[in-house]
N, C-alpha and C positions, 0 to 999 in steps of 0.2 A: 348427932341429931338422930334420936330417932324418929319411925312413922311408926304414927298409929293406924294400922289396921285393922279396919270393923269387921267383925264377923257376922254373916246375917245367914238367917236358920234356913234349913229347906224348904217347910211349908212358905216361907215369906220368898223366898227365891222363887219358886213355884205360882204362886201368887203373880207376881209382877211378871214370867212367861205368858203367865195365859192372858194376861192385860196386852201383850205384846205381838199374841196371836190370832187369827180366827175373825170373822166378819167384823170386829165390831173395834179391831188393835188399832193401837197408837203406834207411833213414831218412838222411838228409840230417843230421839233428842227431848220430844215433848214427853215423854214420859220422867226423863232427867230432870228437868227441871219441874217438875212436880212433885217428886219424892226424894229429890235430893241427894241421887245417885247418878253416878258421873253413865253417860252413855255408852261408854268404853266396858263398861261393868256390865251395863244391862246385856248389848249384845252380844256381852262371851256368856252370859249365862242363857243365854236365848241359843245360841251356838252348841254348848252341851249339854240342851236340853236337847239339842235336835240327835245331836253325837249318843245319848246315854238312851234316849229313846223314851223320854221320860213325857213327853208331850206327843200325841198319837201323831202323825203324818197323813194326812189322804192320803189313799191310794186312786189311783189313776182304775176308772170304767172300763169294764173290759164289754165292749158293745158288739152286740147281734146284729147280722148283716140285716136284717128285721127291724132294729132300730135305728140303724144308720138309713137306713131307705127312708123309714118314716119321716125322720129329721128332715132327710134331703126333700121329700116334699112339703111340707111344713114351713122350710126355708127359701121355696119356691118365690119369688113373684113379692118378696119381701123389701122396701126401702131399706137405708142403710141403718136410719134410727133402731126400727124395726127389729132388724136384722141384728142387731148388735142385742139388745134387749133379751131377744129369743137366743143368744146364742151362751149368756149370760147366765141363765134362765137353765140352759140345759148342761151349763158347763165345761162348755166347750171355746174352741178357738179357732177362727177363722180359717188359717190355714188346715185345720182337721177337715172342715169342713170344703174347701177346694181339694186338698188330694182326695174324699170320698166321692166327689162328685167326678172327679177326672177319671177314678177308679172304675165308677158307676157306668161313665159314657165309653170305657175302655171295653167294660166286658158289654156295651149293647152294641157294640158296635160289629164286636167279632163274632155274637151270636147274629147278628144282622146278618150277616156274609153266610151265616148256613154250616159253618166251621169255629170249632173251638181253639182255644189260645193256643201255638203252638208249642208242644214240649221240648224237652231239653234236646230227645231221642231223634224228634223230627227237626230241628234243626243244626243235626250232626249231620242225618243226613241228606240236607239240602246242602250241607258246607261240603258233603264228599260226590255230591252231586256234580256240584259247582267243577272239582278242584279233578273229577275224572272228564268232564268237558275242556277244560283245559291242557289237559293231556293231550285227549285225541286227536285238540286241535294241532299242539308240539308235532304229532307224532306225523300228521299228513303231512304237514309243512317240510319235516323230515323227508319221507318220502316221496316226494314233492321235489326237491332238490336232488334225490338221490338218483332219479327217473332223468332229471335236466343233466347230470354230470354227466351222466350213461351216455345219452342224445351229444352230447357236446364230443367227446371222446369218441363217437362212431363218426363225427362230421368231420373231425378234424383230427383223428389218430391217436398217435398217442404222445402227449407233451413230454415226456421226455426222451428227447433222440440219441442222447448221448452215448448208449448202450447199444454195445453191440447188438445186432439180431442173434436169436435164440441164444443169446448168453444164460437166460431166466430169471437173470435182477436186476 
């Protein structure tokens, strides 16, 4: 038994991607059954079209803190309809739009305080801050006890009696 397999040209392969891409694309299944090719077909050629680079890709906005401000006010005070509309409209996705905002109130908040974000430098050394108070505190408590053993050994001699006097051990 043999299969017959169809061979279909570039430009016609090309064709039927860009049907398949882009504002205005169909479905994979409903394009099958319109033209007669099985969907399994359509999205491997939709697949290395994407692989061969043969169909351009958007690239992703690389956005000015200038524009991201803007947005964030513009997105202000907006219903959800709204909201979804405008954010469509600019290309964007909601959660872009929550971490800019969270990002926004992060840094007004620490210029609020009079003091900038702190850096890597300054919180070594609040960690060796920390970790030299911890110490000192080891180190009293040490001498703390050392000062009590002294005190206990003057009130009460010396704990071990076993030995003769001036033997020296």
């Amino acid at each position: 038994m043999d299969l017959l397999v169809k061979q279909y040209s570039a430009a016609f392969k090309s064709r039927m991607v860009r049907r398949l891409v882009g504002p205005t694309a169909q479905s994979a299944n409903a394009m099958a059954h319109e033209v007669g090719i099985s969907q399994v077909t359509l999205s491997r050629w939709l697949r290395a079209a994407g692989n061969v680079g043969a169909m351009p890709r958007p690239t992703a906005k690389k956005w000015t803190s200038g524009e991201k401000f803007r947005v964030l006010r513009e997105a202000h005070g907006l219903d959800a309809s709204a909201l979804g509309a405008f954010l469509r409209r600019e290309g964007l996705h909601a959660a872009q739009l929550i971490a800019w905002r969270a990002a926004a109130e992060a840094a007004l908040t620490d210029s609020a305080r009079g003091r900038p974000a702190p850096s890597a430098e300054a919180k070594r050394i609040q960690a060796l801050e920390r970790e030299l108070r911890r110490k000192d505190a080891a180190l009293a408590e040490t001498a703390a006890l050392l000062v009590l053993k002294k005190k206990l050994e003057a009130i009460w001699g010396d704990a071990d009696d076993s030995t003769p006097a001036g033997s020296g051990t």
